[in-house]
C-alpha positions as CSV (number, residue, x, y, z in Angstrom):
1,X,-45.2,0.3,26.5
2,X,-46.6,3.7,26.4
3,X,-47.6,5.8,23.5
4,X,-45.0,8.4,24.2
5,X,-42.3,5.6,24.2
6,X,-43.8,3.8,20.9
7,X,-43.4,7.5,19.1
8,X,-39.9,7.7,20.1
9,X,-39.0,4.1,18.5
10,X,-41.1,5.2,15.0
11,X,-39.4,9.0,14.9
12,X,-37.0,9.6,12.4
13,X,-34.8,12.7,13.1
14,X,-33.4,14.8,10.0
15,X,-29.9,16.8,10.4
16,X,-31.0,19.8,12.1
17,X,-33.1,18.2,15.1
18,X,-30.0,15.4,14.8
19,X,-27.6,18.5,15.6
20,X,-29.8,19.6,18.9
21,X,-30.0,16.5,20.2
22,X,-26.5,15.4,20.3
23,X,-25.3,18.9,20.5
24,X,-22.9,17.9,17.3
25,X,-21.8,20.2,14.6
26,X,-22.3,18.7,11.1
27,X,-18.6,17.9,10.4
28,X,-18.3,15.8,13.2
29,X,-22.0,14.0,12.6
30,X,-20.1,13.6,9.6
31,X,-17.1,11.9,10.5
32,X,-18.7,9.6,13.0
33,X,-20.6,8.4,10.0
34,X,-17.1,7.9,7.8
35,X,-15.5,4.9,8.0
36,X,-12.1,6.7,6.9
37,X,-12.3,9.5,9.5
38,X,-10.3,8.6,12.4
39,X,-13.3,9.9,14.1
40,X,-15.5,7.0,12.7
41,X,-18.0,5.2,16.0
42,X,-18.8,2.1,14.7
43,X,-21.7,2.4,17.3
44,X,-23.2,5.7,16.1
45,X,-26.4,4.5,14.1
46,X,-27.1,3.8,11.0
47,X,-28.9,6.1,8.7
48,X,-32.2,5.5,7.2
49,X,-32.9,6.4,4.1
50,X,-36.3,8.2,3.3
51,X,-36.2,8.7,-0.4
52,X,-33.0,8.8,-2.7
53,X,-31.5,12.5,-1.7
54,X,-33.6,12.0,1.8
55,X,-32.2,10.2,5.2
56,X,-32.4,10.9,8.7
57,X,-32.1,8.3,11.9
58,X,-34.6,6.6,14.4
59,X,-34.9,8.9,17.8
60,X,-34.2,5.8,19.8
61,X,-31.1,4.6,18.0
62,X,-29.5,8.2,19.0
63,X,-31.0,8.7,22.9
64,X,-29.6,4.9,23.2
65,X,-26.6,5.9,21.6
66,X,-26.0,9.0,23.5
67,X,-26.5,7.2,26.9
68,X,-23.7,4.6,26.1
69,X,-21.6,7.6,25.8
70,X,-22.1,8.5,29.3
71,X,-21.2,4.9,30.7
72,X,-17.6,5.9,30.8
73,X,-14.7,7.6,29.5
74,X,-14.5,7.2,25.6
75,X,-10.9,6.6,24.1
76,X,-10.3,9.5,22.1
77,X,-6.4,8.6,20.5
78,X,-5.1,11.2,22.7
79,X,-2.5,10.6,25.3
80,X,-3.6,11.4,28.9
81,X,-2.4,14.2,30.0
């Protein structure tokens, strides 16, 4: 593995670089996160908490994420049109 790919699995994102690379607003970072959003994704990753008013999530877990997402067409509880 190469050094470049072993940064990416130790890099831990906080919200604002989390927002550029999803391209994500913070309300809907937000709801994916929220079990009791009907937005919740069960597959978005898991935060990591840094200290106790700290988080932020591994770069992997989000590119990986992110790439799942472009496999197919995501149900979104809308009707086709």
């Amino acid at each position: 593995m190469g050094d470049c790919q072993m940064q990416s699995k130790k890099e831990i994102i906080r919200r604002p670089r989390l927002r550029m690379v999803t391209g994500l607003g913070n309300a809907t970072l937000s709801d994916l996160q929220n079990p009791r959003s009907r937005r919740f994704d069960p597959t978005f990753p898991k935060k990591v908490q840094l200290s106790s008013r700290a988080v932020g999530h591994f770069l992997h877990e989000i590119e990986a994420w992110l790439e799942s997402r472009q496999a197919g067409p995501q149900p979104t509880g809308r009707a086709e049109q």
